[in-house]
C-alpha positions as CSV (number, residue, x, y, z in Angstrom):
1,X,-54.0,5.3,9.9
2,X,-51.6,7.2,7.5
3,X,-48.0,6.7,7.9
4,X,-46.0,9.8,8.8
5,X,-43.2,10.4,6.1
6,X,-39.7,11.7,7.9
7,X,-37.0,13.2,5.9
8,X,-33.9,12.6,7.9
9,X,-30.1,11.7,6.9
10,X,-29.0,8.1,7.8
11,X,-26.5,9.3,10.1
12,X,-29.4,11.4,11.9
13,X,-31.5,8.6,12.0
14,X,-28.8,5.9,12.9
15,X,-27.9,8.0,16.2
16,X,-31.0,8.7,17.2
17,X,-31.9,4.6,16.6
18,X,-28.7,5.0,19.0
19,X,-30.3,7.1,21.7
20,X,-33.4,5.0,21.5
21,X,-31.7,1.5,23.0
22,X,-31.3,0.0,19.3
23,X,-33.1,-0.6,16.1
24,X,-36.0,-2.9,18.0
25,X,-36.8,-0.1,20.3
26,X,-36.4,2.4,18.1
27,X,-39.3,0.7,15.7
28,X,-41.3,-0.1,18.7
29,X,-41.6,3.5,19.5
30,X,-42.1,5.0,16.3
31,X,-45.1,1.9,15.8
32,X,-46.2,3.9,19.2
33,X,-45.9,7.0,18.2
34,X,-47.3,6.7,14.6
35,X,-50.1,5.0,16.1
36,X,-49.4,1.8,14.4
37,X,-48.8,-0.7,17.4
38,X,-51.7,-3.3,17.6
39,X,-52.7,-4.3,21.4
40,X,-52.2,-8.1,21.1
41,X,-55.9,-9.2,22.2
42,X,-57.7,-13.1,22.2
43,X,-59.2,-13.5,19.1
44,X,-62.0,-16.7,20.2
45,X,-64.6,-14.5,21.1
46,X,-64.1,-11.7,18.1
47,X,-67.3,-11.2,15.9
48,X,-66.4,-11.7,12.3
49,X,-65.9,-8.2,11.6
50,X,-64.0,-7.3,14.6
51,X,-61.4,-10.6,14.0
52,X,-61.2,-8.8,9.9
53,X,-60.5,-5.2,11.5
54,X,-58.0,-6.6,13.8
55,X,-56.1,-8.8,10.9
56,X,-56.2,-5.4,8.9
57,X,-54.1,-3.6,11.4
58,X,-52.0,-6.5,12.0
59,X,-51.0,-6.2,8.3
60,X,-50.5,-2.6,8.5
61,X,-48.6,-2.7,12.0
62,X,-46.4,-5.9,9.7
63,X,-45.8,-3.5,6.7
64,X,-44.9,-0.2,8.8
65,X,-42.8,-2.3,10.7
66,X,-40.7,-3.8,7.7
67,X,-40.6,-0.1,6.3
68,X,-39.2,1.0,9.8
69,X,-36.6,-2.0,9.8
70,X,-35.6,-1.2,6.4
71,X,-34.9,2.0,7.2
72,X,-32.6,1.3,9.9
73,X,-30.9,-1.3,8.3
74,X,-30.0,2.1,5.4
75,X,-28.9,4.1,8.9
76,X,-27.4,1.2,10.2
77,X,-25.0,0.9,6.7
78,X,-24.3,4.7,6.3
79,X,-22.5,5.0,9.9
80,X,-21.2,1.0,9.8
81,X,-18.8,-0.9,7.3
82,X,-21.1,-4.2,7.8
83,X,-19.1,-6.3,4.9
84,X,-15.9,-6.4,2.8
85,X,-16.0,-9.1,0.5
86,X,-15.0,-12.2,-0.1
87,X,-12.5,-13.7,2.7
88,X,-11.8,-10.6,4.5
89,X,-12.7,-11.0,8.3
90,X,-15.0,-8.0,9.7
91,X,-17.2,-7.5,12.8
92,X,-18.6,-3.4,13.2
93,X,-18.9,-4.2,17.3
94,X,-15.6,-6.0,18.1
95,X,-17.5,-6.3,21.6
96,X,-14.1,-5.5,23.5
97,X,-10.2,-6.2,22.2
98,X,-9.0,-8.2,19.7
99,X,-6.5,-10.8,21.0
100,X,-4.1,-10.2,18.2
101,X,-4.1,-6.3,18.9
102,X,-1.5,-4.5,21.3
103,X,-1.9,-4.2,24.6
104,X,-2.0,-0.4,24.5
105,X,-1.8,0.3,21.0
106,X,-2.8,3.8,21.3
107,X,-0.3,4.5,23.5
108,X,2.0,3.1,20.5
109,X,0.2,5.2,18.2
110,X,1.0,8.0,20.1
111,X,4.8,7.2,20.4
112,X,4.7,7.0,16.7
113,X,3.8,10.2,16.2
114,X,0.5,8.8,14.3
115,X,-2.9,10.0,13.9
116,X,-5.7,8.7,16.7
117,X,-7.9,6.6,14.6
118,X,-10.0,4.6,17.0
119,X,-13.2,3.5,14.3
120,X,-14.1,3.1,10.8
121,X,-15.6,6.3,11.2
122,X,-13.0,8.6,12.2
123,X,-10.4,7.0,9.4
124,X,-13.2,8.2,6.8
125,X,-13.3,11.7,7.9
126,X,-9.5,11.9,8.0
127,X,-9.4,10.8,4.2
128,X,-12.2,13.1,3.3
129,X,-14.9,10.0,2.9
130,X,-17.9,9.4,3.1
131,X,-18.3,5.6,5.0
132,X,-19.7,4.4,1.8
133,X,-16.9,5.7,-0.2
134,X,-14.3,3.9,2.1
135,X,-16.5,0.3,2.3
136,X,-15.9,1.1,-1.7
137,X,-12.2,1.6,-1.9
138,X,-11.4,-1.0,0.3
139,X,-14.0,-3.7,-0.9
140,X,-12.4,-6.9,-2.1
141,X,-13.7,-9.0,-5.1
142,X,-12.3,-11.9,-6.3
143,X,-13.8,-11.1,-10.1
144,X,-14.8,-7.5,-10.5
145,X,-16.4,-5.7,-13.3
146,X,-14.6,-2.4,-11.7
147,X,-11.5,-1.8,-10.3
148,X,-9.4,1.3,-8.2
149,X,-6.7,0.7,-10.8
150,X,-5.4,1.0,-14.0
151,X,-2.5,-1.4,-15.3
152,X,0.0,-0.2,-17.7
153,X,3.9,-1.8,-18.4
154,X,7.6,-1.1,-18.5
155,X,10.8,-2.8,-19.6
156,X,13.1,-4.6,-17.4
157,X,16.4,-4.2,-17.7
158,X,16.3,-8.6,-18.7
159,X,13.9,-7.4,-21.5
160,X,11.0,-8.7,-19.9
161,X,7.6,-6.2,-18.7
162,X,6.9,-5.4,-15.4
163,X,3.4,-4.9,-14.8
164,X,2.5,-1.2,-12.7
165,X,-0.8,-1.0,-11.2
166,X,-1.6,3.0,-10.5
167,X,-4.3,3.4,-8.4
168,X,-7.5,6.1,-9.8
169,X,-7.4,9.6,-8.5
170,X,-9.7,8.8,-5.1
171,X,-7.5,6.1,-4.0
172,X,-4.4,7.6,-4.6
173,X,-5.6,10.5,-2.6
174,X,-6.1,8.0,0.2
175,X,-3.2,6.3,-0.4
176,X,-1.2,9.7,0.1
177,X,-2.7,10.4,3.0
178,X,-1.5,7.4,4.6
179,X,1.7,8.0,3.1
180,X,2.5,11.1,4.5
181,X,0.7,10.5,8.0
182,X,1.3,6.8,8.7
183,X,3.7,5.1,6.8
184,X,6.3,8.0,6.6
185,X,6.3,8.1,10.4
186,X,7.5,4.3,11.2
187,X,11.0,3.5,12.0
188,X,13.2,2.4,9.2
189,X,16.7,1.1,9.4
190,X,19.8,3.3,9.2
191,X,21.1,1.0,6.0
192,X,17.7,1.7,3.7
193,X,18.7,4.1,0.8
194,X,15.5,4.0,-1.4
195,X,12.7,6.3,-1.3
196,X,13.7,8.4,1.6
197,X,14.4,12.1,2.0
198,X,17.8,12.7,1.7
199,X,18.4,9.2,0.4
200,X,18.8,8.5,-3.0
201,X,20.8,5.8,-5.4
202,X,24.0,8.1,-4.9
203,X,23.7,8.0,-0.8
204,X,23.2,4.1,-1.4
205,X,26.5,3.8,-4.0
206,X,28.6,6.2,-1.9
207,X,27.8,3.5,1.4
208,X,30.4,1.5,-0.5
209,X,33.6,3.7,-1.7
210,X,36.2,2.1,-3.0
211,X,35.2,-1.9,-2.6
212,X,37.9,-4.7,-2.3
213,X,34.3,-7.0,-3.4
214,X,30.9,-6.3,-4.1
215,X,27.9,-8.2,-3.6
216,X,24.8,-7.8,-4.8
217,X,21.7,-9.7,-4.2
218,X,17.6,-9.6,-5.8
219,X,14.8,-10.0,-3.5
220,X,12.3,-12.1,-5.6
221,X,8.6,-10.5,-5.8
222,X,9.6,-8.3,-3.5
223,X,6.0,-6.3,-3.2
224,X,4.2,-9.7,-4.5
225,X,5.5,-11.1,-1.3
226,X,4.3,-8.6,1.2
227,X,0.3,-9.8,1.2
228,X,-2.6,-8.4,2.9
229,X,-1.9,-10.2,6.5
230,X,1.7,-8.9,6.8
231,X,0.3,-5.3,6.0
232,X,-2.1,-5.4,8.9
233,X,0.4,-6.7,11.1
234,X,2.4,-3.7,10.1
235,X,-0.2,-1.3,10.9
236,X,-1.1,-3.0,14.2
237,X,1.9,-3.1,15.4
238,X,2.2,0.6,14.7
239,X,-0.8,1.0,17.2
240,X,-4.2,1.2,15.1
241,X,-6.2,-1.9,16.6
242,X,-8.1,-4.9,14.2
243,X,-10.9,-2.9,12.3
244,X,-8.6,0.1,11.1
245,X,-5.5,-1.9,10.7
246,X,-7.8,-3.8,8.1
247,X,-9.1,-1.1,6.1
248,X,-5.8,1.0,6.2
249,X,-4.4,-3.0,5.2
250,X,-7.1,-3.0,2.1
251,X,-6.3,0.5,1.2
252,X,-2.7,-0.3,0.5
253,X,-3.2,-3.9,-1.4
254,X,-5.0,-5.3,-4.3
255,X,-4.6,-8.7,-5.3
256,X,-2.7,-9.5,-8.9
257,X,-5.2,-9.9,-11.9
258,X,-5.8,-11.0,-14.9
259,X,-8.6,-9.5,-17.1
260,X,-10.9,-11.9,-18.9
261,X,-14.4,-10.8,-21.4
262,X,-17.0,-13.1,-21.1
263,X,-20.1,-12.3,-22.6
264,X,-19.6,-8.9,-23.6
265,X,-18.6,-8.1,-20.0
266,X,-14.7,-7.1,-19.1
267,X,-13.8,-9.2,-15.6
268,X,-10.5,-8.6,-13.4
269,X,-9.8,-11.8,-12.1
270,X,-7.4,-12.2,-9.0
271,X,-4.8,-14.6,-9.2
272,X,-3.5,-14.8,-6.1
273,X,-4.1,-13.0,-2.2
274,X,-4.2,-9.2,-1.8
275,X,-0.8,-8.0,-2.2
276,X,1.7,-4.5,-2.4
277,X,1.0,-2.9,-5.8
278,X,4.1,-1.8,-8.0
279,X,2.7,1.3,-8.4
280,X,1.0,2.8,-5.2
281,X,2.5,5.2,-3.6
282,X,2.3,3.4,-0.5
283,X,3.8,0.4,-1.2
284,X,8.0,1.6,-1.0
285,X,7.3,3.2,2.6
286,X,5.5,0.0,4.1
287,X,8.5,-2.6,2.5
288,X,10.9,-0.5,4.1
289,X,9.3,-0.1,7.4
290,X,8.3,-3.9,7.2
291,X,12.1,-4.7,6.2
292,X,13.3,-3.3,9.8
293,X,14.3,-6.6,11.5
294,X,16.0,-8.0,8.0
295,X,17.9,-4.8,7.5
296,X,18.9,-5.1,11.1
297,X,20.4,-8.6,11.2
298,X,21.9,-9.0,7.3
299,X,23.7,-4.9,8.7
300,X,24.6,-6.8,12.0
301,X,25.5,-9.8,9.8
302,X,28.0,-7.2,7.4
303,X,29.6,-5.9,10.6
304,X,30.8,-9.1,12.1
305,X,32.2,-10.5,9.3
306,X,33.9,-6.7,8.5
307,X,31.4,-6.1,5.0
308,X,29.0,-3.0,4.8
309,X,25.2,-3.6,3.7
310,X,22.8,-1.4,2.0
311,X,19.2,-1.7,0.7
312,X,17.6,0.2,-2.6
313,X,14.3,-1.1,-2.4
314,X,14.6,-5.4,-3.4
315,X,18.2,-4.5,-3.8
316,X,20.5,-5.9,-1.1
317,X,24.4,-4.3,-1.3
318,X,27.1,-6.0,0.1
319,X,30.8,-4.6,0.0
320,X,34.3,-5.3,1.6
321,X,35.9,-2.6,2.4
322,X,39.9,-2.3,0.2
323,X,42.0,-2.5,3.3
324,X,40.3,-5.4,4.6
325,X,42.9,-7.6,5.6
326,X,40.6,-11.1,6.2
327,X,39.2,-13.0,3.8
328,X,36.4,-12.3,2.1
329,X,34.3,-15.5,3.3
330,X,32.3,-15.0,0.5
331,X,30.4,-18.5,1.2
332,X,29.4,-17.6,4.8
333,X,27.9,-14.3,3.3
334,X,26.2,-15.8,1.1
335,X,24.8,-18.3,2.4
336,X,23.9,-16.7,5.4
337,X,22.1,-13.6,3.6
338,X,20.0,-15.8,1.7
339,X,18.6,-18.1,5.0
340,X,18.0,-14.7,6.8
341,X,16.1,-13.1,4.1
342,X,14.3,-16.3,3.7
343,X,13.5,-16.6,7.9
344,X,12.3,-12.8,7.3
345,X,9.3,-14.2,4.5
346,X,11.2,-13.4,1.2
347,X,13.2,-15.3,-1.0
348,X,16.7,-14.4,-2.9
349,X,16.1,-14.2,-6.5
350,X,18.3,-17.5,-7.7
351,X,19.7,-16.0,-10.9
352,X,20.6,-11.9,-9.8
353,X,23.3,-12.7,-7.6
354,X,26.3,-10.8,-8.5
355,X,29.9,-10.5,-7.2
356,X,32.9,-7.8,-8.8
357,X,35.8,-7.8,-7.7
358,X,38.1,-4.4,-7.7
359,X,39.8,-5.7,-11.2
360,X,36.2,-6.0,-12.7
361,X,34.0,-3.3,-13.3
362,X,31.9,-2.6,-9.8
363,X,28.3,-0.8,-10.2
364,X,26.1,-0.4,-7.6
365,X,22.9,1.0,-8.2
366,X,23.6,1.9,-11.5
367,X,26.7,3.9,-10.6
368,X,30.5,2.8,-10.5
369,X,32.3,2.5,-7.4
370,X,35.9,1.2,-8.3
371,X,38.7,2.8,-6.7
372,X,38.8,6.2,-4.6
373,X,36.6,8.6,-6.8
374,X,33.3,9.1,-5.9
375,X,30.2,7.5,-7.3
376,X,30.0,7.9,-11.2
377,X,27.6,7.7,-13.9
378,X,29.1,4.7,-16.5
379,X,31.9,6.0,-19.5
380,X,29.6,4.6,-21.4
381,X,26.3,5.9,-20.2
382,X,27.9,9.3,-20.4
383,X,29.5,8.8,-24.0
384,X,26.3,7.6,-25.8
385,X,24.1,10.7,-24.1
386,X,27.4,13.3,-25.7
387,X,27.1,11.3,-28.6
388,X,22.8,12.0,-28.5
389,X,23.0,15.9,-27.7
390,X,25.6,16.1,-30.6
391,X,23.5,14.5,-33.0
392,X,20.4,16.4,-31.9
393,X,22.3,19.9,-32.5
394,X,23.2,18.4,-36.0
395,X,20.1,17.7,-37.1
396,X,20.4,13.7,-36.7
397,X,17.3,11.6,-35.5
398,X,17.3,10.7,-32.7
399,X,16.9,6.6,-31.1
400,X,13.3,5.3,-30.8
401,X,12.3,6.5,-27.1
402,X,14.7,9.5,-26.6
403,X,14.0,13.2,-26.8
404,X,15.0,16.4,-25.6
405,X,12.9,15.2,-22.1
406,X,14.9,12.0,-21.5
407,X,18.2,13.5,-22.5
408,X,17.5,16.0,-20.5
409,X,16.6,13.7,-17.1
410,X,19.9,11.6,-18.5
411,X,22.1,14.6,-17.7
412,X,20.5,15.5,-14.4
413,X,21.2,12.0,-13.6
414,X,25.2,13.4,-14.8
415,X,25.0,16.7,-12.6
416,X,23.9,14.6,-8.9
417,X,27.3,12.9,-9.6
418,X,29.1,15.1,-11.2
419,X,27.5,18.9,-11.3
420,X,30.3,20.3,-13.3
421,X,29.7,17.9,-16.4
422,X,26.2,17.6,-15.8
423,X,25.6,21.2,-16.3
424,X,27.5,21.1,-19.3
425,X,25.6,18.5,-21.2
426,X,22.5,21.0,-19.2
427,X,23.1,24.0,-20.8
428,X,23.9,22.6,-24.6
429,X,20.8,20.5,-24.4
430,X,18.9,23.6,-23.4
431,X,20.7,25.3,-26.6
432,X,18.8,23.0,-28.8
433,X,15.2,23.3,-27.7
C-alpha cells in the first residue's frame, strides 16, 4: 500500500472534512478509500507470519491515520481561530448563545447601521485577512518578542512625556476599518466636541460664550482606564455577539509595556490588562461612544443647576452662563461631577481642576472665552508667532522646534478663529519660503 498524496487548500479540505460528518469520519473514509483500514480480526489462532503481516498494517493504518489527523487539525486552524493567548476567553463553536450577548443583537446591529459580522470568518474577509493574519493581529502575549506597535513620545504641557503607541501599517488598516464602519456609526452625546466632524476645539470653546465661571475638569488615564472588557461590552452592545465582539475588542487594545533585553533578545512586557492605545485611531471614537451615559447625566447635571457642559476628549467643560442670576454652587458641581464620573469607571484627575472667573483670564480648550467676542487664540500666543514670522523674514534663527511648517499650522490655528488675521500671518509666512 502507497499512500495517495492530495494537494488541496486547508479551507478545501476543512469543508469537505465538513461535508463528511467531522474530522473522525472524514479519516475513516479516506483510511477506506486509500485502502488503509485494517479489518480488526482475533489474533489467537494467526500463524506467526500472518500475526507479523497483520501488526505491519496496523502500523501503517496508525501512521496514515496520524498523517490524516494532522492534516485536519492544519484545515481545522486555517478556517478556525482555535486560541488567543494568555487570559483571553475563546471557544470556535459557541454551541448556541452566549448569556452575556443581546437578545437580538443583529437586529441591533442592523439599527446601527453596522456591518453583519456573524463569525470570525466573515470579520477577516471584511478586513482583507486571511484567518491566520487576524488570530495574528489580535493574539495577546503577556511578553512578546514582536509587537503591532511602535512607541514613540511627546511633551505634556506639565513637562512630563506622554507615551503614543502607533499601531504598524496592517493593523492600522484594520483599525480604520473599524473606524469608519463601526465605531463612527454609534451614538454619541450632543455635548462631545472632540474628534467629530464638524466638531472641533472652536465648536467646544464657542459652547461657553461669555462665562460668568468656568470649570474645567481632567479625566485621569482616560484611554488607560477603558480596558479590554469595557471595549467588548461596547461592541456587544452595539449588536456583534461574544466571538466578534472579542476580536474587534483585541483589535482596538494592547496592554501597556515595558521593553526589557534579556539574553540578547528584546521582550515587551505588559504591565497591566489590555487597554485603549494613545495612538490608534480607534481609540477617540470608542471613549466617546463609551462616554454616552456620563455625558448624559454630568449635561443633565449642568442643566439643573443652570451651567453648560462640554467634553474634548478627557476634558470635562463646565461654564455659568453671565446673566445667571443664582449662585454658582460651585461645591455641589463639584462634588457631584467628580462621584458621577467616578460611578461611570473613571476617576477626576486630583490636581487639573481649574475654576476662572470673568475677572481672571478664562481659556477653554486652549482659546479665550472672556466677555462677548468670540473664541480667540491667546495675545500672547498670537504676539510670540508675529514676533517668529518677523524674525524669520530678518534672517533671525529661529526657537529649537519651530520652522516655517509649525509657524505655518500656528497661523491656521489664527485663521479658524480669526480668518482675517490668520491670513495675514498666511500670506507673509508664505512670503518667506
Amino acid at each position: 500500500m502507497s499512500r495517495t498524496i492530495r494537494t488541496t487548500d486547508p479551507l478545501t479540505l476543512w469543508r469537505a472534512i465538513e461535508q463528511a460528518g467531522g474530522t473522525q469520519a472524514y479519516v475513516e473514509a479516506q483510511l477506506t478509500e486509500r485502502g488503509f483500514l485494517v479489518k480488526r480480526r482475533a489474533t489467537d489462532k494467526m500463524s506467526e507470519r500472518e500475526l507479523d503481516a497483520y501488526k505491519k498494517s496496523l502500523k501503517l493504518e496508525a501512521k496514515e491515520k496520524r498523517a490524516l489527523q494532522a492534516e485536519a487539525w492544519r484545515a481545522y486552524k486555517s478556517s478556525h481561530i482555535v486560541y488567543l493567548g494568555d487570559g483571553i476567553f475563546w471557544k470556535d463553536d459557541p454551541g448556541g448563545p452566549d448569556p452575556w450577548d443581546l437578545p437580538h443583537a443583529e437586529e441591533r446591529a442592523a439599527e446601527n447601521e453596522l456591518p453583519p459580522l456573524d463569525s470570525s470568518r466573515q470579520l477577516a474577509e471584511a478586513l482583507g485577512l486571511s484567518l491566520s493574519e487576524l488570530r495574528w493581529l489580535a493574539y495577546h502575549r503577556d511578553a512578546a518578542t514582536r509587537i503591532h506597535y511602535r512607541r514613540f513620545t511627546i511633551p505634556k504641557r506639565d513637562g512630563s512625556e506622554r507615551a503614543i503607541w502607533a499601531p504598524m501599517p496592517k493593523l492600522k488598516n484594520a483599525q480604520h476599518w473599524i473606524l469608519r464602519n463601526i465605531a463612527e456609526k454609534l451614538l454619541v452625546h450632543g455635548s462631545v466636541h472632540g474628534f467629530l466632524p464638524g466638531r472641533s476645539t472652536l465648536t467646544n470653546a464657542a459652547a461657553h460664550a461669555n462665562p460668568k465661571v468656568v470649570v474645567k475638569m481632567d479625566i485621569k488615564d482616560f484611554f488607560p482606564t477603558v480596558t479590554l472588557p469595557r471595549v467588548r461590552g461596547l461592541f456587544r452592545k452595539a449588536g456583534y455577539r461574544e466571538q466578534v465582539a472579542t476580536l474587534l475588542a483585541l483589535l482596538c487594545t494592547e496592554s501597556p509595556r515595558e521593553v526589557v533585553e534579556h539574553d540578547g533578545q528584546t521582550y515587551y512586557v505588559a504591565l497591566g490588562p489590555r487597554c485603549l492605545p494613545q495612538g490608534a485611531p480607534t481609540s477617540p471614537a470608542l471613549t466617546n461612544t463609551l462616554c454616552l451615559r456620563m455625558d448624559q447625566r454630568l449635561s443633565a447635571l449642568a442643566k439643573r443647576l443652570g451651567w453648560r457642559y462640554t467634553r474634548y476628549a478627557d476634558d470635562l467643560t463646565l461654564s455659568l452662563p453671565h446673566d445667571h442670576k443664582d449662585k454658582p454652587r460651585l461645591g455641589a458641581l463639584v462634588g457631584t461631577v467628580r462621584r458621577v464620573v467616578e460611578a461611570e469607571g473613571f476617576t477626576i484627575h486630583p490636581s487639573k481642576t481649574r475654576v476662572a472667573r470673568a475677572g481672571a483670564r478664562q481659556t477653554i480648550t486652549g482659546l479665550v472665552v472672556n466677555g462677548d467676542q468670540a473664541p480667540r487664540a491667546p495675545r500672547k500666543f498670537r504676539r510670540e508667532l508675529r514676533a517668529a514670522i518677523y524674525n524669520s523674514r530678518n534672517g533671525k534663527p529661529l526657537h529649537d522646534g519651530v520652522s516655517p511648517t509649525t509657524l505655518a499650522g500656528s497661523a491656521a490655528y489664527v485663521y479658524m478663529t480669526d480668518p482675517e488675521l490668520g491670513a495675514k500671518l498666511l500670506e507673509a509666512i508664505k512670503q518667506e519660503v
